[in-house]
N, C-alpha and C positions, 0 to 999 in steps of 0.2 A: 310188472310183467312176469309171468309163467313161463318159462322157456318153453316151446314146444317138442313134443315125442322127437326122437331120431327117425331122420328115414331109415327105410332098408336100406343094410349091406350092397353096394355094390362094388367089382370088381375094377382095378387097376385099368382094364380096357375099355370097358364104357366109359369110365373116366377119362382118358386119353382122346375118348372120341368128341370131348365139347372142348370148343376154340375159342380163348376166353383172350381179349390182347387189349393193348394199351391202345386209346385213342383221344383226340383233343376234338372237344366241343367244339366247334367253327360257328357258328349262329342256332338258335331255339327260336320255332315260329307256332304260331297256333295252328291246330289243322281245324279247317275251316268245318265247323256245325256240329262240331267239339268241345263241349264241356270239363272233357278230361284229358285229352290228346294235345302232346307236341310233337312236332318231327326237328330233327336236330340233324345239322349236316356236318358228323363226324370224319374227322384225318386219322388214316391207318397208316400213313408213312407211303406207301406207295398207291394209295388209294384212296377216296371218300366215299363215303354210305352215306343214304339218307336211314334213320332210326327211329322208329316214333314209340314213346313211351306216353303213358300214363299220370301225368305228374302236375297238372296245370293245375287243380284242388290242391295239391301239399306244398306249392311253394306263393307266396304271393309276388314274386316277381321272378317264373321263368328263365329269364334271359340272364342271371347272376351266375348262370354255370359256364357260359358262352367262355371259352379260354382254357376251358381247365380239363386236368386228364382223367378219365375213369374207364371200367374193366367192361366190356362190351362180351357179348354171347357173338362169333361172327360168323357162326359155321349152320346159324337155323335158316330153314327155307324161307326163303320171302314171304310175306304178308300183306297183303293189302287191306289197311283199317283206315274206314273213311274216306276214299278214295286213295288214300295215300301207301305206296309200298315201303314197307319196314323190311331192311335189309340186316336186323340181327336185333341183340335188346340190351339193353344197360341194364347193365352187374349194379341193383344198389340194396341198400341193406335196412330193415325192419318194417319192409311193406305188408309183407304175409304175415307179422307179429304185430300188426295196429301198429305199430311206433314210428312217427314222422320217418319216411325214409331218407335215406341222406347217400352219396355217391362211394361207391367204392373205389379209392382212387389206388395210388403207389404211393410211398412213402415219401418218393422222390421224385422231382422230375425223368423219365425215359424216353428211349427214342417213342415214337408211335408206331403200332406195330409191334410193340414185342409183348411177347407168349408169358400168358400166368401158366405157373404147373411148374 
């Protein structure tokens, strides 16, 4: 793999502006008439989102994430894909680079709910 170009420069403040936090996969289901969609019903510690990602072609059993923690986008406007509303998106890492993506987790277990940055 070719690492791709840097994006542009952006400032400390748009950066501040995306709300990236820890959450635990609670169950992975197909969204119905979907080839490529899951909806995933993640815990933020004092809340749950329903999330629907992309993923159902890169992994051959879905549901092996169900339990586990990764970095969640939770500050983007709902979405409705498939009928279904995505209330933010999973942080995961070499999808835009063709390379099997895989979850961006913490190094460690954390509360759910708490802030990358």
């Amino acid at each position: 793999m070719t690492p791709a170009a840097i994006k542009p420069t952006i400032s400390m403040q748009v950066l501040e502006q995306v709300d990236i936090r820890v959450g635990t996969i609670e169950s992975v289901a197909d969204v119905p008439g979907s080839d490529k969609l899951v909806q995933m019903r993640v815990r933020f510690g004092d809340h749950t989102r329903t999330i629907v990602a992309g993923m159902k072609q890169e992994r051959a059993n879905p549901q092996e994430i169900e339990g586990r923690q990764a970095l969640f986008v939770v500050n983007l406007q709902p979405r409705k894909l498939r009928g279904v509303v995505s209330e933010g998106m999973l942080f995961d890492i070499g999808f835009a680079d063709g390379v099997r993506p895989v979850l961006a987790v913490p190094e460690a277990p954390v509360p759910d709910g708490t802030r990358a940055g």
